[in-house]
N, C-alpha and C positions, 0 to 999 in steps of 0.2 A: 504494500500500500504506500501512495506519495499524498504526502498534505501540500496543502496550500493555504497557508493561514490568512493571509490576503484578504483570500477570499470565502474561507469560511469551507473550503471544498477537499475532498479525499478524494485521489483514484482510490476505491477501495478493493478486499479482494471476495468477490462476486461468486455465488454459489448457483450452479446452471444443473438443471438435470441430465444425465448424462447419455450418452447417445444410445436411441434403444428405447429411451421412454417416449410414451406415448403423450405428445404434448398438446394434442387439440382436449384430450380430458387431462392433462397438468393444469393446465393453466385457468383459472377459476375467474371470475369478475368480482370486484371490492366486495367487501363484506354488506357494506351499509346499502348494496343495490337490493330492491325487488323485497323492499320488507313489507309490505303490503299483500306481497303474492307468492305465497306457500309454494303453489303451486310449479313457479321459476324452478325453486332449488328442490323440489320431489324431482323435477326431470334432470336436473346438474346428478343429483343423486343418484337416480337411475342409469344416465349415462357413463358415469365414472365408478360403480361399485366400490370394489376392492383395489383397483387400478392406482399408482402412485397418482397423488394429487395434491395441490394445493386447498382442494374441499377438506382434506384430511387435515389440515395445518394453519386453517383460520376459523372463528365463530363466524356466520354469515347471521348478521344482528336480526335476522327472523327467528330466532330464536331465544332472542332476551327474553327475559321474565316466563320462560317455559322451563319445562322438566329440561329438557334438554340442554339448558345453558351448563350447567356445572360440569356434565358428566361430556361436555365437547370440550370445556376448559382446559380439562384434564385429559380428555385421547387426543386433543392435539400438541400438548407439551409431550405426550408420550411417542406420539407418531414422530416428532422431531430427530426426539433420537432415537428413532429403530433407524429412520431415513439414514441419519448419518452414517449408526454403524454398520449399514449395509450397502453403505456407498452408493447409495443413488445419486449423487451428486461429486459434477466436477467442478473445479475452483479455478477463474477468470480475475487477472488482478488487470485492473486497469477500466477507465471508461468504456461504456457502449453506447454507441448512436441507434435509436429505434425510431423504425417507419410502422406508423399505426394506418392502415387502411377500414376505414368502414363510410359505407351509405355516400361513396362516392370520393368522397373526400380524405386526405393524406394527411397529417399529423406530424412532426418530427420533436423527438426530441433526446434527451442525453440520460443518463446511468450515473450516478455518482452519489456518493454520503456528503451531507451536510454536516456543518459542526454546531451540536446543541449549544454552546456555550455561546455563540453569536446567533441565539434564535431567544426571542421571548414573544410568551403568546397575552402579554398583560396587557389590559390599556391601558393607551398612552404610549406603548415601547418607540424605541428608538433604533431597535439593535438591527443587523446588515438582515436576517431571515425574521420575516414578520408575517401572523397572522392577519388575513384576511376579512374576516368575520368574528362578532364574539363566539367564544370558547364555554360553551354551557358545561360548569365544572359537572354536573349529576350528569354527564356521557365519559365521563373518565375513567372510574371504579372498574366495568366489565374488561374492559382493556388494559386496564395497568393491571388485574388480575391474569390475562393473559399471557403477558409482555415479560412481568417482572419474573416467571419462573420459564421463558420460556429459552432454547439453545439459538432460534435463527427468528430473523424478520424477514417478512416478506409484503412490501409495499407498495403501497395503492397511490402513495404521495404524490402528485402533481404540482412542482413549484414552475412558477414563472419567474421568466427575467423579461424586461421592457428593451428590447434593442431591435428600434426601428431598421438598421442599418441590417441585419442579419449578417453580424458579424460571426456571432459564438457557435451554432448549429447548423445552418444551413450552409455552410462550407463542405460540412463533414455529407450531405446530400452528392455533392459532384464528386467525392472522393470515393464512394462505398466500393467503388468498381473494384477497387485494388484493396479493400478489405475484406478479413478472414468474415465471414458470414456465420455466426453462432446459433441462430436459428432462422425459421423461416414456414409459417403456417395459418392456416384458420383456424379461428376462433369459434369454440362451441358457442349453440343458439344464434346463430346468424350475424355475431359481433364484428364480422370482419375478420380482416389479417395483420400478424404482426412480426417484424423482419427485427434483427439484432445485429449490428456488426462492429467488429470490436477495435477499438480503435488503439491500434497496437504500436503508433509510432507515437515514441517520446518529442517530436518535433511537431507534432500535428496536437499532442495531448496541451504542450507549451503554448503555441498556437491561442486553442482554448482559451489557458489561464490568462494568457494577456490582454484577449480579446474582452474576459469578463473583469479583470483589474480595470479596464480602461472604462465599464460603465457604471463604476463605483467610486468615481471622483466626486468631493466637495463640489466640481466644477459642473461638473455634469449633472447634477443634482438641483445644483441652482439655475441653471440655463434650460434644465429638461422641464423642471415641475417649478420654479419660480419659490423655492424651498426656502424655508431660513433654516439660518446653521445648525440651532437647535433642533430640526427634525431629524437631524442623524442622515445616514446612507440606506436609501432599501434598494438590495441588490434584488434577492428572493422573497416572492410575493405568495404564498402558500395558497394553490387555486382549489385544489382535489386535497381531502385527506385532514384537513387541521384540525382534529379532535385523534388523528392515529399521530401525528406528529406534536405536538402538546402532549399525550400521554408519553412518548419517548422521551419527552423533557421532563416530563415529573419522575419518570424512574431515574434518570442521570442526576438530577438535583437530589433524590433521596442519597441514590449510592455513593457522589464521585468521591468524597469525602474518605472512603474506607476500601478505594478500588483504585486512587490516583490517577494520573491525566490520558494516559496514556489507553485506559481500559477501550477496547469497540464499542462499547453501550453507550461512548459521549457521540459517538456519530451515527447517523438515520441515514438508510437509502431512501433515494428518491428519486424521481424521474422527474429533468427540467425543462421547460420545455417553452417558446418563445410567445410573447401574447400577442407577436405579429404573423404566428403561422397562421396562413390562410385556412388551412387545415381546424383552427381552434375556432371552433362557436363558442359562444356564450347562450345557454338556454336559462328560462328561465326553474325554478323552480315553486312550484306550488302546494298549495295545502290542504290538505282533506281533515276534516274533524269527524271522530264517530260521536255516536251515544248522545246524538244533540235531541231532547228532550224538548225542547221549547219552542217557539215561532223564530226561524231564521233570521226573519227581519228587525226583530225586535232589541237584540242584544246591539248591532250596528246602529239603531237610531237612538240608544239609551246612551253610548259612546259617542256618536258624532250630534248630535243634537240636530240643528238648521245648520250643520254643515252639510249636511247628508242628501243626496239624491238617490232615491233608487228606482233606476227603470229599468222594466221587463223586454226579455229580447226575446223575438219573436224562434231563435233558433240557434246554438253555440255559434256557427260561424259569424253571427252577427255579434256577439258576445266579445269573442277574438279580436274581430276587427275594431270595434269603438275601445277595447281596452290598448290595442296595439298602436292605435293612430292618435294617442291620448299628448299634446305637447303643452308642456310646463303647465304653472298655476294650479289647478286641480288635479286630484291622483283619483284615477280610475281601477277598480278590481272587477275581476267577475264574479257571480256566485254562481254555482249550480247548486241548485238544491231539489228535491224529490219530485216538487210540484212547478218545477220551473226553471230558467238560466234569466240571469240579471246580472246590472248591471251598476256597481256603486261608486258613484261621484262623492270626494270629498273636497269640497273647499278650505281653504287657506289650512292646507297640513304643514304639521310641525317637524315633519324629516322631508329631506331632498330627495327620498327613493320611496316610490309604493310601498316597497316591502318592509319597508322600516313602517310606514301608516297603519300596516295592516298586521305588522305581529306583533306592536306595541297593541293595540287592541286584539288578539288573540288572546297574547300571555293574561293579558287583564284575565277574559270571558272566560278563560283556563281555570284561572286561581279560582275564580267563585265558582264553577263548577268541575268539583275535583273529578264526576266519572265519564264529564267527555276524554277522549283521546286528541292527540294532533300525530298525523304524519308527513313526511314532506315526498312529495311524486315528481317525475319528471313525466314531460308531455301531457297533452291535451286528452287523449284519445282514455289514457288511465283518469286522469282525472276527470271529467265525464264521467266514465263508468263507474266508478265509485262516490260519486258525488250525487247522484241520482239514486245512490240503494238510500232503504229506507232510513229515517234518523243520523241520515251522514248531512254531510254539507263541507263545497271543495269552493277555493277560492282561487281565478287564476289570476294570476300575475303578468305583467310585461319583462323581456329579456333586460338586464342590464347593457349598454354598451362597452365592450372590452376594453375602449381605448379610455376608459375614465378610472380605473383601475389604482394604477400606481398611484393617480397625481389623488384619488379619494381617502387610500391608504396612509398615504406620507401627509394629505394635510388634515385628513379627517380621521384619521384611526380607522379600527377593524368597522367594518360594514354591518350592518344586523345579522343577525345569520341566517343559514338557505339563501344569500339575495342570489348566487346565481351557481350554474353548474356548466361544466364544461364537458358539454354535449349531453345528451340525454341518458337513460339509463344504460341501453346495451351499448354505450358509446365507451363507458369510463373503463379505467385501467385496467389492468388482469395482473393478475398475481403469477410471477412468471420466476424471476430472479430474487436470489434471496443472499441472504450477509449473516454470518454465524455473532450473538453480539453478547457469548456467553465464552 
């Protein structure tokens, strides 16, 4: 492994399933997708049995607060290390460049551990790797119970870096030709395909680090986002993952003390990846509530008062579009709800983002009814369908734009949480490469 303190970055040494294994059922999709739909991971299940898999070696959060959660806690700290001592895995020291294909569209991005020590997920931080959104501490417990006992990580993180210029990654695109090629496959359930190739020259690796040193100047900081001094450097902008990279931080901050600087548990893998690849959408994310009990409309007009409009649309796509075509002054949601799709106007709101309007009023309708539920879904077509069962009720959202990111982060802090995701559900990462951090 080579550091780079600079910039907060490890080649690290990368743990790859070894050739032989069957990798369209290795490779699994984050844990936090498809919690809503049982159904997803019976067929992940079905299709991978017994088969080496990353289903064996993460909780997929459909099963929090079920029988199930404890007794996966613990067969996947154990499958960990049968894996190891049966050599299913071989070991890749240095970075890898990944091509993500799906639904058309190409993705690019890099392999590398970040250093926790230059990451804080507080508000207000400052430090070079920062969250994106609040950190809701009661999501942290199930996973630092997995984490803190377990021999390897394997990560779903998606960090950005801001470089208009595609200096850092997309070099390494024109280059792959003459790269060793580490994998190269589709993806279970229709996700697409995903290529790895390793980037094995220490001159193209330097390349890199200079490329990302150079967009982490004071200079650049101030000329990019119009900064002042005090807002620090944000190199890595946490897109995908910031409740699995926050938990890596809370176990490094329990142990470093009694394991010294050097331990692998100070560094996270991650996949980074540019928030000018064409490849990267921003979707939005939305919210479905169960067990609503009361008149839909009722909780929203007791919260907005004569701020509030709510008109009836004659059919979602009309819904869509008056929420999508919504500019400035008032913030527009949708509702679907059992007996109908709507549409709520709120005058003069108190956040710059819908989704800040609308899960500051959630969390409220939450607390005084402790037996609804909230989940967050990606896409329309899910939200719809469970917005419409009986006693639910789904709120959609408009997409963030990408390019408001960094400069919202660096002068606004973390975003509310859920504001956005990077692409839809079968779009996000798979759990492929993994880092021993035991």
């Amino acid at each position: 492994m080579r550091n780079y303190p600079s910039i907060g970055l490890q080649a690290a040494d990368i743990l790859l399933p070894r050739p032989g294994i069957d990798l369209h059922k290795w490779a699994v999709i984050a844990c936090d997708q498809f919690t809503s739909e049982p159904e997803y991971w019976q067929k992940v299940a079905a299709l991978v049995q017994d088969s080496p898999s990353t289903y064996h070696l993460t909780l997929p959060e459909v099963f929090l607060g079920t029988a199930e959660e404890d007794r996966r806690i613990q067969s996947t700290q154990l499958t960990m290390q049968k894996y190891l001592a049966e050599g299913i895995f071989r070991e890749f020291e240095g970075l890898i460049y990944v091509e993500r294909t799906v639904g058309g569209k190409t993705r690019r991005g890099l392999m590398a551990a970040l250093d926790l020590e230059q990451y804080d997920f507080s508000k207000g931080s400052t430090s070079l790797i920062r969250a994106t959104e609040g950190t809701i501490l009661d999501r942290l417990p199930p996973r630092i119970r997995i984490r803190e006992h377990a021999t390897i990580e394997f990560p779903h993180i998606l960090v950005l870096i801001d470089d208009p210029e595609r200096t850092v990654i997309e070099p390494l695109a024109q280059a792959k030709a003459g790269m060793e090629r580490l994998y190269d496959f589709d993806l279970m359930a229709g996700s697409g395909h995903l290529s790895g190739y390793a980037v094995n020259s220490l001159e193209e690796e330097r390349r890199i680090v200079r490329a990302l040193e150079n967009l982490a100047t004071p200079e650049m900081m101030a000329n990019k986002y119009q900064s002042r001094k005090d807002a620090g450097i944000l190199l890595y902008a946490v897109g995908d993952g910031n409740h699995s990279l926050a938990t890596a931080k809370s176990i490094w901050e329990k142990m470093k003390h009694q394991v010294g600087p050097d331990h692998p548990a100070r560094f996270a893998l991650v996949e980074i990846e540019n928030i000018h690849d064409e490849g990267l959408v921003f979707e939005p994310i939305h919210r479905v509530l169960f067990h609503v009990a009361s008149d839909p409309a009722a909780a929203p007009k007791k919260a907005f008062g004569r701020r509030l409009t709510i008109s009836a649309c004659q059919d979602q796509t009309e819904m869509i579009r008056m929420v999508e075509s919504q500019t400035g002054g008032s913030h527009r949601v949708g509702m679907v709800a059992p007996d109908g799709v709507f549409v709520l106007t709120i005058e003069q709101p108190e956040y710059n983002l819908p989704v800040g309007t609308l899960q500051k009023f959630l969390d409220e309708w939450l607390k005084e009814n402790p037996e609804m539920k909230i989940d967050y879904v990606h896409g329309s077509e899910v939200l719809c369908r469970l917005g419409t069962a009986n006693q639910n009720l789904g709120f959609y959202l408009p997409a963030m734009p990408k390019g408001d990111l960094f400069k919202t982060v660096l002068l606004d802090g973390a975003l509310p949480r859920k504001t956005f995701s990077m692409g839809e559900a079968h779009e996000k990462r798979f759990y492929l490469e993994g880092r021993k951090i035991q």
